[in-house]
Structures are given as C-alpha cells and as structure tokens.
N, C-alpha and C positions, 0 to 999 in steps of 0.2 A: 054700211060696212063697219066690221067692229075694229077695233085699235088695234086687234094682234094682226088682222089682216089690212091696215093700212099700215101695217112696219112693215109685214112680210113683202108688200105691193111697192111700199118706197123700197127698200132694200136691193129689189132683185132688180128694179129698175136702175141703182145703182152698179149693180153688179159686183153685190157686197154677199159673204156667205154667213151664214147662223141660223141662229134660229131665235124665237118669242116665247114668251110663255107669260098665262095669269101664274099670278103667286097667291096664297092661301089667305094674305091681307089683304088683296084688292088691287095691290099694285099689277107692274104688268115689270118683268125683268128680259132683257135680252145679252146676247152675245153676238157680236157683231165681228167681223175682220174684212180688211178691204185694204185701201188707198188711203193716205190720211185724208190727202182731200174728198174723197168720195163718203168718209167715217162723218167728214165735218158736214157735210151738205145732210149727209142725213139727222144728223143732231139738231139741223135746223130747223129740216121739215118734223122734226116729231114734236117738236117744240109750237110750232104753228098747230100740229095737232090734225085728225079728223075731225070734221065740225060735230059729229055724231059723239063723241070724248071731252071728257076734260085734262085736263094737263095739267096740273097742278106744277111741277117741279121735274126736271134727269137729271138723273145723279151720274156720271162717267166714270169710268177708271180702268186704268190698261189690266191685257190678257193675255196672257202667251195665245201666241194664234195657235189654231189645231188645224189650220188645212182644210177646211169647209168651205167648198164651192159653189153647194148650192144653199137656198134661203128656208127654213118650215116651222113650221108653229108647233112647238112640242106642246107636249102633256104633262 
C-alpha cells in the first residue's frame, strides 16, 4: 500500500474528511479536518508511517475547515 492510500485508510478510519495528494517534489501534502483528538491520533500514525514509506518529517498548521466529510486522494 502506497502512503497517499495509508492516510486515506488512516483517515477515514478516523472519521476525518480531506483529501492526499503527491506534490511535484516528492513530498506527499494533505488537508485534513475532524476532532482535535481524532487530527491528533492521526498525526501519530503518519508519523509511525507505512513500513512500505519513509517519513522523513510533518510539517502541521491550521485551515479554515471546508466542510468535507468524506476522505480521497486527489490529483
């Protein structure tokens, strides 16, 4: 499983709406909205990472939420 599909997999498992995307550098960027606690729980697990990934570094920082209820890996 690739990283944008173990966020999208953590994510909805939280019950968190956004969406993933690779970025043109390599990184991978998301937007996330939820629970704080359910925001935090997943900050953890992307941090542990898919074994199939590396994780170098997340970088956070708030969003005005948009109302997205459900989870998908954009383009």
């Amino acid at each position: 499983m690739g990283y944008r599909w173990f966020v999208r997999q953590s994510a909805q498992s939280l019950g968190l709406g956004g969406w993933v995307r690779n970025r043109e550098d390599g990184t991978v960027e998301a937007e996330v909205e939820g629970s704080a606690a359910a925001l935090d729980e997943l900050v953890a697990r992307l941090k542990d990472g898919n074994p199939a990934a590396r994780v170098d570094s997340i970088e956070t920082r708030p969003v005005p939420p948009r109302g997205e209820t459900g989870f998908r890996i954009a383009v």
